[in-house]
Residue, then its C-alpha position, 0 to 999 in steps of 0.5 A: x547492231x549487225x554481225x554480219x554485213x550483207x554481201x550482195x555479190x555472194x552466190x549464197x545471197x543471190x540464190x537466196x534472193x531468187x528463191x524469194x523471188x520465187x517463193x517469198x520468205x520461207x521463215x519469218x525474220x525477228x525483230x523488236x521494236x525500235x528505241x530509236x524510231x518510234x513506229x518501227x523495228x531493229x532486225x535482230x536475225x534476217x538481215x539476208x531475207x530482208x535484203x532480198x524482199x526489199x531487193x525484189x520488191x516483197x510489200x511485206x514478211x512475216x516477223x516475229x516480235x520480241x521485246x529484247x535488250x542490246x545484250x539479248x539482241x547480239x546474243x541471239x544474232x550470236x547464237x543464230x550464226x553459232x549454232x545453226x546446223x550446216x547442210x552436209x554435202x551428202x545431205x544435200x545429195x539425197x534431197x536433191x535425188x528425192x527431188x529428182x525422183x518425185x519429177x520425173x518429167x523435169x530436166x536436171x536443167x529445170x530442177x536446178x535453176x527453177x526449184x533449187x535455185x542452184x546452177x546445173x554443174x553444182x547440183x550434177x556435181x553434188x548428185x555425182x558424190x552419191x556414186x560414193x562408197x558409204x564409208x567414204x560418204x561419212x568421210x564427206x561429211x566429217x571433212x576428212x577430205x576437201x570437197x574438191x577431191x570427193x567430186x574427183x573420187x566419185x569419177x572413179x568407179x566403184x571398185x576402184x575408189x579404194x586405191x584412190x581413197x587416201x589420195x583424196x585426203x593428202x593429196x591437193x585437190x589439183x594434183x589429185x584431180x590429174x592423177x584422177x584424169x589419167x586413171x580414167x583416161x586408162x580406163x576409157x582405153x581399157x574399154x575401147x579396146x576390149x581389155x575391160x576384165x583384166x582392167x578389174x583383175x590385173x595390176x593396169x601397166x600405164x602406157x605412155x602415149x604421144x603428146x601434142x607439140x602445143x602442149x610440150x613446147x611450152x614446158x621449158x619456159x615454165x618448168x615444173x614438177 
């Protein structure tokens, strides 16, 4: 009686089974004891961290034990997957900063792969959205804009996300990403050159540069907008 089929290839599952690995199980699975094989229990909520034990060779996990009918089990596997809390990205940002000021010592790359179990460009990427104005941290968290588009946005420096904030919700995340790109190169430019105050004060005129042959050679082949 399993809701949801475990999917090993799934970076959740593999995060999950390396934490395990590492930690052993955190909460304990539920289970009741088997009709159909004497001796043994059905898995009523867990599949995942029973997978991932049974993966890298845990002996054993802690369980709690309920008498539960057919009904009670697909309800609670119901209400388990319904109701479980989501992580807000922004949360996840203020752990993972509390995590990172409690070791000093240890590198982004130690912090991601040995105690968060995640790769170094997710957690660089969800630290960066604290870089965020607070309105638009709230706008995270509500889904008001994709995910993709509030990594870009908190590229932009701070004064600036104004101008970019609707963009980020209309926009798609591939044209809004460009359009991020290209301010940024003007700014780089604005700094390189010393022109930093009227960057801030002053309508920025884009200017137009060279591009190279490889780049618009091909663009007759493939036209777009």
């Amino acid at each position: 009686m399993v809701l949801r089929l475990v999917n090993r290839g799934s970076l959740a599952y593999v995060e999950l089974r390396d934490s395990i690995a590492d930690r052993g199980i955190l909460n304990p699975i539920l289970v009741r004891p088997s009709a159909r094989f004497p001796g043994k229990y059905d898995v009523a909520d867990g599949l995942y961290r029973v997978t991932g034990s049974r993966e890298v060779g845990l002996p054993t996990m802690p369980c709690l034990v309920k008498d539960l009918t057919d009904d009670d089990l697909l309800a609670i596997q119901i209400q388990a997957n319904a109701l479980r809390p989501e992580t807000t990205p922004i949360e996840y940002a203020r752990q993972i900063k509390r995590i990172m000021e409690a070791r000093p010592e240890a590198t982004l790359a130690e912090i991601s792969t040995r105690i968060l179990h995640k790769s170094p460009g997710w957690v660089s990427e969800t630290l960066g959205l604290l870089a965020l104005r607070k309105e638009y941290q709230t706008a995270v968290d509500r889904g008001e804009m994709p995910l993709g588009s509030a990594y870009e946005l908190a590229r932009v420096p701070y004064k600036h996300q104004a101008q970019f904030f609707d963009l980020a919700r209309t926009m798609p995340v591939g044209e809004f990403r460009a359009a991020v790109q290209a301010f940024l190169k003007q700014f780089q430019e604005a700094v390189r050159q010393g022109k930093l105050d009227a960057f801030f004060t002053e309508y920025f005129t884009p200017q137009p540069y060279m591009r190279p042959p490889e780049e618009i050679q091909p663009e007759p082949e493939r036209p777009t907008v």
